[in-house]
Backbone bond lengths (Angstrom), bond angles and torsions (degrees), N, CA, C in turn:
res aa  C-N    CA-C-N  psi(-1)  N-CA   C-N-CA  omega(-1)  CA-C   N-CA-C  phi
1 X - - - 1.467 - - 1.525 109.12 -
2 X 1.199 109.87 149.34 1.555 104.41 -161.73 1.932 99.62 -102.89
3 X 1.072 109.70 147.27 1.376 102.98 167.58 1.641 132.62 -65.75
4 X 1.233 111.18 140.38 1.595 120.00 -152.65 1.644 74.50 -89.96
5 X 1.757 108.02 170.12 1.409 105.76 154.79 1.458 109.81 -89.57
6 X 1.613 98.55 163.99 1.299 95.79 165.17 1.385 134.10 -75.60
7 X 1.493 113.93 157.75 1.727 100.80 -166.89 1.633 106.66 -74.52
8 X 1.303 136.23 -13.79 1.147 126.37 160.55 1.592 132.82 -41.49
9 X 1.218 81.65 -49.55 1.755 104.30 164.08 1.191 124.55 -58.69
10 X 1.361 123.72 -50.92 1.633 143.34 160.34 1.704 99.76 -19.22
11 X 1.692 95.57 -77.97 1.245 127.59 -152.56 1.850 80.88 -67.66
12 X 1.328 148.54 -70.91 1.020 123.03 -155.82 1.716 120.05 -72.47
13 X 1.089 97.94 8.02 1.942 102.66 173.51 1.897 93.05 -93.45
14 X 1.426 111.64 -27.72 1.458 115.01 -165.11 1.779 93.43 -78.21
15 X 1.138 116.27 -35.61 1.800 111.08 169.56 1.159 112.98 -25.07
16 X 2.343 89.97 -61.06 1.524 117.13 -131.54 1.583 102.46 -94.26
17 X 1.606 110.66 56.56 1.667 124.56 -163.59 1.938 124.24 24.78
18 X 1.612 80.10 41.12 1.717 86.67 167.60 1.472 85.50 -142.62
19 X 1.716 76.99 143.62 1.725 105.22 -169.52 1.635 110.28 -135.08
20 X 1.372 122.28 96.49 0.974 115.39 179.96 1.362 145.90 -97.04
21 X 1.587 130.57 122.60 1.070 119.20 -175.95 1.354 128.81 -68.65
22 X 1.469 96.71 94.74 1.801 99.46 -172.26 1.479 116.39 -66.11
23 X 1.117 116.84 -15.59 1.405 112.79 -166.09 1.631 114.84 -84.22
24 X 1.765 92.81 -6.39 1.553 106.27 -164.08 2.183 94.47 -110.96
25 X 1.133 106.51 -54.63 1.721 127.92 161.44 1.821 133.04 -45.60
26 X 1.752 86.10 -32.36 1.327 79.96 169.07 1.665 95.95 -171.39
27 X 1.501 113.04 82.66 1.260 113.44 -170.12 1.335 115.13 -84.81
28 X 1.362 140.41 18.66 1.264 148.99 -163.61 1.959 99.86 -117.30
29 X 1.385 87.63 -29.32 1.723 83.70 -177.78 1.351 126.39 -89.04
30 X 1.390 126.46 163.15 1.687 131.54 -154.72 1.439 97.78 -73.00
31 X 1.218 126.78 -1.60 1.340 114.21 171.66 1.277 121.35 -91.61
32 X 1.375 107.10 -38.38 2.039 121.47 164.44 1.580 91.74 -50.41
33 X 1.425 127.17 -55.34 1.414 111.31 -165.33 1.503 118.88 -67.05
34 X 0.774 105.20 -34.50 1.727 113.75 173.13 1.144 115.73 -52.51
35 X 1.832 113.86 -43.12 1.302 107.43 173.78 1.487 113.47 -78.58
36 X 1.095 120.16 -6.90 1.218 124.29 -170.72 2.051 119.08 -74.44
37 X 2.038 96.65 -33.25 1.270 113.22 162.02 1.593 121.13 -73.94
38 X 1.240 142.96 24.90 1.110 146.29 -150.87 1.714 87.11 -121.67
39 X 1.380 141.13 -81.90 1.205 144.91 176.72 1.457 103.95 -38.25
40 X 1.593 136.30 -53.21 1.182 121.91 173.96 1.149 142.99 -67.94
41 X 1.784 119.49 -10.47 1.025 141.05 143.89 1.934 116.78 -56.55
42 X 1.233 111.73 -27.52 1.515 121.26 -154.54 1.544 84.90 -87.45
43 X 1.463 115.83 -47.66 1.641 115.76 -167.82 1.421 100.40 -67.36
44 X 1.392 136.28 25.06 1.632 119.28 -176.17 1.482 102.37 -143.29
45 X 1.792 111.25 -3.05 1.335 119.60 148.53 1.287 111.99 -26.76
46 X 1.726 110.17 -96.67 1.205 99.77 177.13 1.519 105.00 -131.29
47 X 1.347 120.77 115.46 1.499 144.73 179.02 1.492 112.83 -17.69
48 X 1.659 113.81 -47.75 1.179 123.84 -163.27 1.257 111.51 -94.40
49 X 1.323 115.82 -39.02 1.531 134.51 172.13 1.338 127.12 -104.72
50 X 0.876 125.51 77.87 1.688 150.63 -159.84 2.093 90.12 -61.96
51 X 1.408 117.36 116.02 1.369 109.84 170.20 1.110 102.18 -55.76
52 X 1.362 138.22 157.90 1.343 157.69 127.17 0.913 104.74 -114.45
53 X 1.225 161.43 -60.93 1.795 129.65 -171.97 1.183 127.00 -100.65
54 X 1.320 117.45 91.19 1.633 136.67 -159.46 1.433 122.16 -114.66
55 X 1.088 101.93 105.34 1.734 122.81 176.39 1.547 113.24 -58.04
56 X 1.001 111.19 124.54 1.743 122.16 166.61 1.973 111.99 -101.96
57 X 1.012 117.08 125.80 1.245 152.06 -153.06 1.450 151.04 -143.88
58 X 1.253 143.27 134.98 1.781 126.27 -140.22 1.496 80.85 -157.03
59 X 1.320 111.33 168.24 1.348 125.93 170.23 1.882 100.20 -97.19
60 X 1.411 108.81 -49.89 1.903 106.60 161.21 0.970 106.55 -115.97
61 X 2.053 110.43 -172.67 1.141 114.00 158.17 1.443 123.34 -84.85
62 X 1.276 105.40 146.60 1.306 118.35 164.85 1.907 104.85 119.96
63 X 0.930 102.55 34.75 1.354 100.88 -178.12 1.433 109.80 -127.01
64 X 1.411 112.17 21.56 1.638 115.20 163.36 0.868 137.61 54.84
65 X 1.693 115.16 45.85 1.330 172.02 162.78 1.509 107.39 -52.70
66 X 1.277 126.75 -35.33 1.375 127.26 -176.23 1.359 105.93 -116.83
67 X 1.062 113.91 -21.56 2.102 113.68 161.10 1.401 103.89 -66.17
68 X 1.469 111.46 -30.04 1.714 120.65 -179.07 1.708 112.34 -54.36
69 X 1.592 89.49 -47.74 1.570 102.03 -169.09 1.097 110.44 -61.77
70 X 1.725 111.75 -71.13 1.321 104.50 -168.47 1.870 127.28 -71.38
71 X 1.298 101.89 -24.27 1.628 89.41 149.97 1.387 136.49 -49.64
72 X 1.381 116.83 -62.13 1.298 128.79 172.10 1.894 103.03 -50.39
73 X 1.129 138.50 -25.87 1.351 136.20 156.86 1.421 117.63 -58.89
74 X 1.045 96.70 -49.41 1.932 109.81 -165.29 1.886 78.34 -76.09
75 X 0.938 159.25 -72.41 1.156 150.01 -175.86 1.349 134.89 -25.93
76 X 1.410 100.44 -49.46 1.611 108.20 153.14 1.180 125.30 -78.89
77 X 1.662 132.31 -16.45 1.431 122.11 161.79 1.531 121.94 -54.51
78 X 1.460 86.34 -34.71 1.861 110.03 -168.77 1.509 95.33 -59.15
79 X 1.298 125.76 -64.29 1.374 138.95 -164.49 2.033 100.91 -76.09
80 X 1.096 112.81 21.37 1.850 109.39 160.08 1.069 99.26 110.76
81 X 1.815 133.73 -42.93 1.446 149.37 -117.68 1.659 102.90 -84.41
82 X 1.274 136.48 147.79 1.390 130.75 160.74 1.580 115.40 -82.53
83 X 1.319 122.22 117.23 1.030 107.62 -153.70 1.786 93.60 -121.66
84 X 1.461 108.66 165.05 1.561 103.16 169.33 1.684 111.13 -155.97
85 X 1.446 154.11 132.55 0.956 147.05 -139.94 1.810 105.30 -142.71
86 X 1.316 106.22 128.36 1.195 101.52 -167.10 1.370 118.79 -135.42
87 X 2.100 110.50 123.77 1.613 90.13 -155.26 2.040 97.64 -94.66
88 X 1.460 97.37 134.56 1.039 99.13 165.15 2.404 113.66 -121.46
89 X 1.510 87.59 44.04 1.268 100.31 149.00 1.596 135.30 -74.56
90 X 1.072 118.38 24.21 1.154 148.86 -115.89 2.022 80.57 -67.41
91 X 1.178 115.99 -41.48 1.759 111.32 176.26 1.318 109.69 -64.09
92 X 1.358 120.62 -64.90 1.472 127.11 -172.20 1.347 110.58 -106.50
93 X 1.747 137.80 57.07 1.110 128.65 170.87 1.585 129.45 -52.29
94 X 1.189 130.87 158.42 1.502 145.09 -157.08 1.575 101.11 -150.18
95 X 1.523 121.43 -57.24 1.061 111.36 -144.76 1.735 124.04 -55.31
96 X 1.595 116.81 -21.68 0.625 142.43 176.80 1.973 123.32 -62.77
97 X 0.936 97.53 -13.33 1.429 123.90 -157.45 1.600 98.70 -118.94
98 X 1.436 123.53 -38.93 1.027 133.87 -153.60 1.955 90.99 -86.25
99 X 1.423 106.66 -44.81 1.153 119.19 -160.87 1.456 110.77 -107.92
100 X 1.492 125.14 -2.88 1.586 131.47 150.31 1.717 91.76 69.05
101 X 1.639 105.16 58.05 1.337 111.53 154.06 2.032 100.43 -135.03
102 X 1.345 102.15 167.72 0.940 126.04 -153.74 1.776 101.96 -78.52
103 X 1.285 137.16 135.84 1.338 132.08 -170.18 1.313 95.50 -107.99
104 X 1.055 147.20 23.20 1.816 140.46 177.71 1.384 125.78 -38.57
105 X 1.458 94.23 -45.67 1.808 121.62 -178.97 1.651 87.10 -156.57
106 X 1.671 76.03 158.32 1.264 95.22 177.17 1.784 108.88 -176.84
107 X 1.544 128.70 -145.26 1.311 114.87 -146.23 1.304 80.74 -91.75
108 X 1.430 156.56 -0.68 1.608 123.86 171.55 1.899 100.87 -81.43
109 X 1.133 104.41 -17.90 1.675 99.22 -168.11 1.588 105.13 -76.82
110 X 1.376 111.69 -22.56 1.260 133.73 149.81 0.998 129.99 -1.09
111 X 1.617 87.44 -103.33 1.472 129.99 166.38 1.867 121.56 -49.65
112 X 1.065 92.28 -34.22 1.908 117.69 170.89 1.578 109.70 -77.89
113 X 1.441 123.03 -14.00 1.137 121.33 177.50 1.783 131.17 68.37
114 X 1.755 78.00 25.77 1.763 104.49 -174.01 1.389 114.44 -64.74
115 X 1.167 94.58 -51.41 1.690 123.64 -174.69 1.554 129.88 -120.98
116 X 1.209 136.47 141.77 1.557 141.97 -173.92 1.602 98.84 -74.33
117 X 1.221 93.28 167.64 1.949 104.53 -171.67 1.595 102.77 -75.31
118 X 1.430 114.87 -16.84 1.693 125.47 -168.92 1.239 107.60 -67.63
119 X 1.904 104.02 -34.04 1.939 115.08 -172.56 1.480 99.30 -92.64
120 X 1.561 120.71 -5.83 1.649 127.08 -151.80 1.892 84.13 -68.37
121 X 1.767 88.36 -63.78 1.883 101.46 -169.87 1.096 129.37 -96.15
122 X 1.110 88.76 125.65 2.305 111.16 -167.14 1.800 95.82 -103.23
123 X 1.150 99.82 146.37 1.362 118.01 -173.06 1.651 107.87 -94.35
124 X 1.078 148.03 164.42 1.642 145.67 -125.69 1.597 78.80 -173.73
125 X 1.905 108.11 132.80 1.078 109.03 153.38 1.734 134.51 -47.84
126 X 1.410 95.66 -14.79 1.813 97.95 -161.72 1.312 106.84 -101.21
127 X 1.493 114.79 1.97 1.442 116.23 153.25 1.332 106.02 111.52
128 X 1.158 121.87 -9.55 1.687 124.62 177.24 2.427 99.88 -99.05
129 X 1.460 81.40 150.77 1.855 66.94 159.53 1.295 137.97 -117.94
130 X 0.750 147.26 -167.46 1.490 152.55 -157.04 1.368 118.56 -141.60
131 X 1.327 114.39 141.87 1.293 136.26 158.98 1.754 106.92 -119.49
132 X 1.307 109.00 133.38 1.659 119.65 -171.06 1.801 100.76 -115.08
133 X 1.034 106.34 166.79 1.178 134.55 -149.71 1.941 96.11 -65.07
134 X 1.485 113.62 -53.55 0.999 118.36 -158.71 1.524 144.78 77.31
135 X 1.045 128.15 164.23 1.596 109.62 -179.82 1.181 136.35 -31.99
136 X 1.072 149.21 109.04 1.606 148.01 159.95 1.607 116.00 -12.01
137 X 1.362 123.01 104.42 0.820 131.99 -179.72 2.066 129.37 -109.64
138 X 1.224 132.68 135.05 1.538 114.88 -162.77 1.448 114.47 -62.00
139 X 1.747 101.82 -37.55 1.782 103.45 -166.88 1.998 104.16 -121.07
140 X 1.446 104.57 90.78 1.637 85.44 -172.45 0.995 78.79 -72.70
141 X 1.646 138.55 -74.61 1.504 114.40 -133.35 1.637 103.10 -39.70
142 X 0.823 145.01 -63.76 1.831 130.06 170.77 1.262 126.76 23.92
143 X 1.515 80.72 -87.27 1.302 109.11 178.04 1.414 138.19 -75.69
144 X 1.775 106.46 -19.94 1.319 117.54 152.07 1.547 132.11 -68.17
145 X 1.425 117.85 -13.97 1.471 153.28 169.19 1.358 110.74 -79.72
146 X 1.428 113.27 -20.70 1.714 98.13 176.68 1.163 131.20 -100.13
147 X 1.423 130.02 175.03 1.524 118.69 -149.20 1.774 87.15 -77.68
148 X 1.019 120.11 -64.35 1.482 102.67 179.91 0.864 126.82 1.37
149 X 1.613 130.24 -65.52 1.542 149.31 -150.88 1.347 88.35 -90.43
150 X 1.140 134.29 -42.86 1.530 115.40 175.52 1.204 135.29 -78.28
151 X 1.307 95.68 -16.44 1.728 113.69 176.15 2.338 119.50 -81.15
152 X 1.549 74.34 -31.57 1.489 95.40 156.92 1.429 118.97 -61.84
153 X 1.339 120.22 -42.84 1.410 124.01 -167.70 1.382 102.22 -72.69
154 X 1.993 98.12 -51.78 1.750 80.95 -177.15 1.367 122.56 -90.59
155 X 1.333 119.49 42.23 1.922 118.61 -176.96 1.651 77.57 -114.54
156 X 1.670 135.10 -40.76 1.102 143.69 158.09 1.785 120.72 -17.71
157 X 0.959 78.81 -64.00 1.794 112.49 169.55 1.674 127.71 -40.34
158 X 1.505 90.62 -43.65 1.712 114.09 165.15 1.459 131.53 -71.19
159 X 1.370 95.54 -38.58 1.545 111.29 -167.93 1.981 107.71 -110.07
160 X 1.296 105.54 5.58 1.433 101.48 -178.83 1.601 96.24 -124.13
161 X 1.032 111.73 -174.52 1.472 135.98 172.80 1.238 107.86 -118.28
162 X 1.110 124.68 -53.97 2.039 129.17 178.01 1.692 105.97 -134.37
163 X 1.298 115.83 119.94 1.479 140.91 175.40 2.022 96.94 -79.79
164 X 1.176 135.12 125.67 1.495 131.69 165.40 1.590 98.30 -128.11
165 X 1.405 98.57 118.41 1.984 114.07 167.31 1.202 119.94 -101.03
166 X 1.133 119.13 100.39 1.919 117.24 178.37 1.668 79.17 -81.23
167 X 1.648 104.28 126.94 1.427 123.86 164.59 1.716 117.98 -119.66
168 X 0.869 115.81 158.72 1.816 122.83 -175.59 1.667 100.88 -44.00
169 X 1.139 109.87 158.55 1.522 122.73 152.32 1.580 107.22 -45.79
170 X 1.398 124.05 145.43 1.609 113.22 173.46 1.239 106.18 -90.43
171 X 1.693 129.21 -16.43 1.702 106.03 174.02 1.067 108.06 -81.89
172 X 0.930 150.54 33.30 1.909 142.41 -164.92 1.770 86.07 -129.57
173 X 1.269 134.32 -52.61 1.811 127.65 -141.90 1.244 93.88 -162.51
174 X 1.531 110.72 167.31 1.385 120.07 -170.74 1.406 92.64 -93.16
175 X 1.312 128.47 -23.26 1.537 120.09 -156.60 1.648 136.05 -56.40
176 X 1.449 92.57 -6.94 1.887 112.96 166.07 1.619 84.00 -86.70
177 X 0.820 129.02 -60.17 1.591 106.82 -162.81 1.330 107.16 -47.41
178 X 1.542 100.64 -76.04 1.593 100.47 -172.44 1.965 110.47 -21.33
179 X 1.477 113.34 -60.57 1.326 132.84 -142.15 1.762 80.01 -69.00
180 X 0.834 123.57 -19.75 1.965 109.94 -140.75 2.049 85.88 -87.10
181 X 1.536 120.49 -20.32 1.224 124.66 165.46 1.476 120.33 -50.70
182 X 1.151 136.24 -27.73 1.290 164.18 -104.44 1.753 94.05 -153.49
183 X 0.907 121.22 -42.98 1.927 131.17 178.36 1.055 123.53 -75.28
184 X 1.157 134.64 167.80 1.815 148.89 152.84 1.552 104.79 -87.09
185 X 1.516 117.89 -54.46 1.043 126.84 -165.36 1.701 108.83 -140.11
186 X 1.472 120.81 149.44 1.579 136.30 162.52 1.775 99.64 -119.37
187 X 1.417 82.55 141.99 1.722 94.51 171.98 1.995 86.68 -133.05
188 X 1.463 92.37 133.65 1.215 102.52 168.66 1.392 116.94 -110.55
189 X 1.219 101.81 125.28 1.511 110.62 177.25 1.665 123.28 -90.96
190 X 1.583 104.50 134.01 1.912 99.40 -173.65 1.383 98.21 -146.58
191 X 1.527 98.06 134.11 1.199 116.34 -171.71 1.450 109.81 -79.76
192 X 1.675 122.58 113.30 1.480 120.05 166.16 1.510 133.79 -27.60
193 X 1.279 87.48 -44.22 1.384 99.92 177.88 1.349 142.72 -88.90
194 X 1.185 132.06 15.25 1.552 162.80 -140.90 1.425 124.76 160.80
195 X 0.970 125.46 -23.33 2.204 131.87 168.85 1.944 96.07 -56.77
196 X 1.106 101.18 116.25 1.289 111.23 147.05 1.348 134.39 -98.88
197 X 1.080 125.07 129.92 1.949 135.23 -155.60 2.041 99.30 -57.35
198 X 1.623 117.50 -33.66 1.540 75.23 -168.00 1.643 101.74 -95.07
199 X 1.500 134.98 1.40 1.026 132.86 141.76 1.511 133.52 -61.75
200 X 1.272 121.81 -25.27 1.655 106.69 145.17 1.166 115.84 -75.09
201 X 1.189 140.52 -38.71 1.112 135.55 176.35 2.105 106.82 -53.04
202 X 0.915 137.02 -47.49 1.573 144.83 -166.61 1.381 83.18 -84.26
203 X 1.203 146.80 -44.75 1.248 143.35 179.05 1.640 111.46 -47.99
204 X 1.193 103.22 -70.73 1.423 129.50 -162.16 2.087 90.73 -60.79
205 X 1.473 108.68 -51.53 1.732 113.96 -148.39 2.188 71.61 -76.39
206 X 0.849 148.24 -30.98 1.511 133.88 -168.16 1.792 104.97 -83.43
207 X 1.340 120.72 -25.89 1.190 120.64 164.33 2.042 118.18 -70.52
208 X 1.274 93.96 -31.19 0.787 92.42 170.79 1.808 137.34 -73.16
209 X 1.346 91.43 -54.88 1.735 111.45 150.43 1.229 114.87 -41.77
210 X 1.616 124.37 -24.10 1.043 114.32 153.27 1.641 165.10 -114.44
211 X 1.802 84.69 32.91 1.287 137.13 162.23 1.533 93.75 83.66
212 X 1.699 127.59 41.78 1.458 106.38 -179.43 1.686 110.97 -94.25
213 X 1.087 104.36 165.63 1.418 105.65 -162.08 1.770 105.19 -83.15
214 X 1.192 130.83 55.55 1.686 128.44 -157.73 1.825 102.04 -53.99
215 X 1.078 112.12 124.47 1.316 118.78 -163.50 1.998 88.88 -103.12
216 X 0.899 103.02 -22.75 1.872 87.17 -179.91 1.626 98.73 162.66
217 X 1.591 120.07 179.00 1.283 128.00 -178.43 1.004 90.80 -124.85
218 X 1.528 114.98 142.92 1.680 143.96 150.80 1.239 101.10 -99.55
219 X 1.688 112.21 124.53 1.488 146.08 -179.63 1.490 93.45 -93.66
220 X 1.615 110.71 113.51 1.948 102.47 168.60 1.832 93.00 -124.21
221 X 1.532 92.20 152.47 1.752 102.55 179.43 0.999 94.88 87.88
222 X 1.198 141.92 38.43 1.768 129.91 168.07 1.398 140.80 -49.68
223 X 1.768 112.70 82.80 1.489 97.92 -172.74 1.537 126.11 -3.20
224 X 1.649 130.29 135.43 1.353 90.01 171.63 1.722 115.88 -115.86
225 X 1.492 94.24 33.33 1.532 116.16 143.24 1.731 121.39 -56.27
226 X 1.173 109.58 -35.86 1.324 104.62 -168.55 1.234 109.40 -111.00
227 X 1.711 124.83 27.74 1.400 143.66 -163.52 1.715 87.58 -108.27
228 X 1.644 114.32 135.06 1.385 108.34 162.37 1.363 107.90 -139.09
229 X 0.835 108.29 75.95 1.864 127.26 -171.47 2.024 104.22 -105.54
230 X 1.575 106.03 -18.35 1.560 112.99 -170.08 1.591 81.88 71.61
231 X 1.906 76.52 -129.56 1.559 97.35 -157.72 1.528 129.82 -29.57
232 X 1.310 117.63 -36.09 0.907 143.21 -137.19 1.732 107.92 -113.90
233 X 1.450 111.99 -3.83 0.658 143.01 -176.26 2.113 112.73 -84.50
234 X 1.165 120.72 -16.29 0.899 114.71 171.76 1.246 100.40 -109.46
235 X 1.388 135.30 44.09 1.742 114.97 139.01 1.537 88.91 -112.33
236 X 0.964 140.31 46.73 1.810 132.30 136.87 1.248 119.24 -78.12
């Protein structure tokens, strides 16, 4: 068996604006599987009401929030699902970059009424599609607040099986708040290795205040002290 890299390594190419879809790159390894438990955890949210449009989310950057996304996408393609992923990083977009489609237009040109919903969604080698960030705009929360953007989500809603939103960090902008109205579910993602407790905590109590539905936390950078896999345990 050949040696996996370590996820340290992962995560520091994931800094160094490469973002990889492990689940699609190297689906045999404990990191594809991990992402792979994220949807089966999501279906026990709530039994009756299965999330489908679920926001991914950090208290800052750098806690691997958009490695979150597009795995957790590539996961549901894997498993049959129609999937579509939409960056509403709208200051510091990635998704586009992450997934090696073209950012020309995208959901502010949208929202601006630049472009039809046909030019909105670009298709992603990994089999799910995409919506990209779009032009640089002064006030997203705005524009993430308007009926448009919500009306988008739910015509979204019809034609997909699972909706995925990489949204801003929540201490930086309101624009996870606004967006988290707009969801079934938020999973907040915190990096082991850098999250300090009373900033998740102010993170978490402002999501809350703002009635989002937090469906669970994703732990990325996992000591691999606190890994108990044995053997298997040294590709962390």
């Amino acid at each position: 068996m050949s040696k996996i890299k370590k996820l340290n390594d992962i995560f520091k190419k994931t800094n160094d604006k490469h973002y990889d879809v492990l689940v699609a790159t190297q689906p045999n390894s404990l990191y594809a599987e991990s992402f792979r438990k994220i949807p089966i955890n999501l279906k026990y949210v709530d039994v009756d009401n299965e999330p489908k449009v679920i926001q991914i989310s950090s208290a800052l950057p750098g806690e691997y929030k958009t490695t979150t996304s597009i795995n957790l996408a590539a996961v549901y393609h894997e498993l049959g699902e129609k999937v579509i992923i939409i960056d509403c990083d709208l200051r510091r977009p990635k998704i586009h970059r992450a997934t090696k489609v073209l950012n020309d237009v995208g959901l502010t040109n949208y929202l601006a009424d630049q472009i039809t919903e046909k030019e909105l969604i670009k298709q992603s080698e990994y089999g799910f599609d995409v919506i990209t960030s779009g032009e640089s705009v002064p006030y997203p929360h705005v524009i993430l607040a308007s009926d448009k953007f919500k009306k988008l989500v739910m015509k979204l809603r019809e034609e997909y099986d699972y909706i995925i939103i990489d949204s801003p960090p929540v201490l930086l902008v309101t624009d996870s708040l606004v967006i988290s109205g707009s969801v079934d579910a938020t999973l907040f993602v915190l990096n082991q290795k850098v999250a300090r407790k009373n900033e998740v905590k102010e993170a978490l109590r402002l999501l809350e205040e703002a009635n989002a539905k937090v469906a669970g936390i994703v732990l990325s950078n996992v000591d691999k002290r606190y890994i108990n896999y044995s053997r298997y345990g040294e590709y962390y």
